[in-house]
Every structure is written in C-alpha cells, then in structure tokens.
N, C-alpha and C positions, 0 to 999 in steps of 0.2 A: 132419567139417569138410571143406569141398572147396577147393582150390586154386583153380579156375577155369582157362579159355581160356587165358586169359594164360601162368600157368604149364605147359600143355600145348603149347603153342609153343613154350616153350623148350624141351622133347625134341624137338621135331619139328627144332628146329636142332640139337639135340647129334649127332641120329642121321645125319642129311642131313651134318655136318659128320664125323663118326665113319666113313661108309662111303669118306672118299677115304682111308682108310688098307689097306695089303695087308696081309691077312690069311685066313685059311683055318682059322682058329679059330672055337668057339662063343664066345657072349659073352649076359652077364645084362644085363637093368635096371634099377634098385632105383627104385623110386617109393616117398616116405615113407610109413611108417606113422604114423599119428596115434591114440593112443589113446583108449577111448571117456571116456575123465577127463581128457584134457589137461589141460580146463580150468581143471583143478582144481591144476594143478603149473605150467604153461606152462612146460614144460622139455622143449628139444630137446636133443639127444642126438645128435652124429655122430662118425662113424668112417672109416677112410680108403677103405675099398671093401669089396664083399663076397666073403668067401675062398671063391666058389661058393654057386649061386643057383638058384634054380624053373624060370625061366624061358629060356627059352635059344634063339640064333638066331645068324646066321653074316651076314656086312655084305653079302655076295648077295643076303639073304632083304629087307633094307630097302626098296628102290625100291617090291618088288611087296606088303611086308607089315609097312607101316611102321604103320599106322593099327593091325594086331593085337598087332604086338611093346609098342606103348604101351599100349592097352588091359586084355591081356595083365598089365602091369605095375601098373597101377592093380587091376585085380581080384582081383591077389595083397595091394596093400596094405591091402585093407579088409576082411580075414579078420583073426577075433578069434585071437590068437596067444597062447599056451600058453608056460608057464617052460622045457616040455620044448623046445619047438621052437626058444625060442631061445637053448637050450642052455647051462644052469646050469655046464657046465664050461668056459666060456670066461669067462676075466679081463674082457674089456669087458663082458658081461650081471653078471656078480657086482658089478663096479662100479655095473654103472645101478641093480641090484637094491639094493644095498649104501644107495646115496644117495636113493630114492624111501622106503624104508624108516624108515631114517634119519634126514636131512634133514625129507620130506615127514610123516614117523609113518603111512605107509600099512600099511595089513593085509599080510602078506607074499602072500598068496592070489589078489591082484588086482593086484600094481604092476606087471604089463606095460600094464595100461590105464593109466599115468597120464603120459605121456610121449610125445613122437614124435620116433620113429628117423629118421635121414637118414642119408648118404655123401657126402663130399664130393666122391669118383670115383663117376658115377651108374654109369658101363660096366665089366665087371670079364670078365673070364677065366669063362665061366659053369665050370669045374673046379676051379676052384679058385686061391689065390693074387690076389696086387695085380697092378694094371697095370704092363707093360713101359713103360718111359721112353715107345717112342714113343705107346703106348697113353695115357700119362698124356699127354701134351702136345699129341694131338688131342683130347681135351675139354676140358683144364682150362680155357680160355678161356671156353667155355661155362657149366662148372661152377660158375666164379665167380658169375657171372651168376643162375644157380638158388640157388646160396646166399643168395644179396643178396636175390632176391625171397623164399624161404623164411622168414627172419630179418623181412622187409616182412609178408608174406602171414599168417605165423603167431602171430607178436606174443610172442614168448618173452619170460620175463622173466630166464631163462639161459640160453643156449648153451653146453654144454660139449663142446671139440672135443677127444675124445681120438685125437690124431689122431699125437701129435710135433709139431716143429715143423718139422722139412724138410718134412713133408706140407703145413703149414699156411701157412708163411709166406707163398707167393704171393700166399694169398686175402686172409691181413690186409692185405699191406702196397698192394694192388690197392682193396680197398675202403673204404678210408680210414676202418677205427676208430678210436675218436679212444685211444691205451694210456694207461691207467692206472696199469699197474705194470708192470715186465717182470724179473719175480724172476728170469731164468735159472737154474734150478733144476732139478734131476731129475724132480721130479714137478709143478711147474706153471710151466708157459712163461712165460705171457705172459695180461696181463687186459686187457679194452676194453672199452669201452663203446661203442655205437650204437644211437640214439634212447634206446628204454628197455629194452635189451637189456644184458645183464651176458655177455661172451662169455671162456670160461675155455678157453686153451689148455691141452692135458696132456701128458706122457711117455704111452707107450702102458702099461697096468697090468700088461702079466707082469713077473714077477717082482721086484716090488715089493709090501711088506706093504700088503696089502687095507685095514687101518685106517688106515694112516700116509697111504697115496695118499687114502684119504675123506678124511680132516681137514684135509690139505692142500692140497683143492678147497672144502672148506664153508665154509673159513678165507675165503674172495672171496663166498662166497654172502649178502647183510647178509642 
C-alpha cells in the first residue's frame, strides 16, 4: 500500500523544517511499515520514536541529500521484517505480538505482517534513545500533521498509541478527536474516536503484566 505524493511532502517539510535546528549529530527516519496483511487487521500501531535506526544522516547532509535520506527511508519500509528483527525482547513488539495473536487469532509465524508500524517522532537520535525536548519540538508540528494524514491515508479501524500520554497529548488535544472515555489510568489513557477510527492511548508496557496491559486495551477494542 502506498501513501502517495501527498504524504512525501509532508517529510520533505519535516526535514527542510528539522535542519534549522544546531546539531552535529546522526539522526534516522522511520517511514511506516505497513504489512503485507494489514488488510486483514487495519491496525496501526505507534510508538514514541525509534531507540536507533538503519538509516542515518547528520542535518548538513539535507540540502544536498534530501531526496536519498527519504527515499532511503521508504526502501527500508517495504522489507519484509522478521520477529527477530523486531526484537521479541522489547515490551512494545511483545505487546503488538501479544494483541495480533490474540485479539486478531493470527498464526504466531506471520503477525508482523498483519499491522503497520508508525512513530509519532518521525526524527530520532539514529544511536539511539528519544528526542531531546528541542529535537521534539522542531517536528512535532509536523508530526502532527503526518499523523492526521496517516489515520486519513490508511483507514485503521484502531490506533493504538503506546505512547504515554505526555508523549501523546499534544497530538490529541491538536487534532480534535472527538474522547470517548478518559479512564486516567495506568495502563489506558485516554479513548477517541475519529471518523472510523478507534484511537487507544496507553502507558508505555515495561513493567506492567503483559496480560493485564492486553485486556486492558481489548477491553476498548468492540
């Protein structure tokens, strides 16, 4: 499934908007993966940034290599990805595994095809680690913006942002879901609805029991 023009525009502004920041760091770009089953789940999956990435590039390299650093990122997300690679030992992939499994009654063999991964920080530290305040707050204006079309473009019938909610709140309270519920809770923030979207804030899952954090997200899933 392709995003289209439209949404390659919006990096071409994140990145252009990204290099007036000083910096002398590498830095990644996550373009979503989309599974080759989405279809069959319509369930996006985001998280707050990637803790180090593939691809990598320094805000000098932009002006002259802006067209590769995208491209670049796109050609990383349409490799067919492995349980290994996206690493059975982290709490967020156990979760999405947990819930395609679950939830969906997928074969466990194949449920990284059945879903497509996003960020809601596209830019991250390519070494690793979340973005520094000021790193977050030259995108997220952007971000929001790719969010909003992502949720358009891809037509989920869930969102689950395990995200927290200090990560998330900008983006709800900016894009005007319309909340449904807002348990303030430990393990589910906040629920909304937009169009036909079911969008599930979460606690981020370490160290919180792997089934209690499922049930307590399927519990919003009708």
């Amino acid at each position: 499934m392709k995003l289209g023009k439209s949404y390659d525009s919006l990096y071409y502004e994140l990145l252009l908007s990204f290099k007036n920041l000083k910096s002398k760091k590498k830095y990644s770009l996550l373009y979503p993966i989309i599974g080759e089953k989405y279809s069959k789940s319509k369930l996006l999956i985001c998280g707050r940034s990637c803790n180090g990435w593939i691809n990598t590039w320094k805000i000098n390299d932009i002006d002259a290599n802006i067209n590769t650093i995208i491209k670049e990122s796109k050609n990383i997300s349409c490799n067919t990805w492995s349980e290994e690679e996206m690493s059975k030992y982290s709490s967020f992939w156990r979760f999405t595994k947990n819930i395609i499994t679950n939830y969906y009654k997928v074969n466990s063999s194949d449920w990284t095809q059945y879903f497509t991964w996003s960020n809601i920080m596209k830019i991250s530290p390519a070494t690793g680690g979340n973005p520094s305040d000021d790193e977050f707050n030259q995108q997220i204006g952007i971000c929001k913006k790719i969010l909003k079309y992502e949720i358009d473009i891809l037509k989920p019938k869930y969102c689950i942002l395990l995200t927290g909610w200090d990560w998330s709140y900008d983006f709800i309270e900016s894009l005007g879901f319309e909340p449904i519920v807002k348990p303030n809770k430990i393990i589910v923030k906040g629920v909304y609805d937009y169009k036909k979207t079911r969008i599930i804030v979460t606690g981020r899952p370490e160290y919180k029991s792997s089934l209690k954090f499922l049930n307590s997200v399927m519990k919003y899933m009708s």
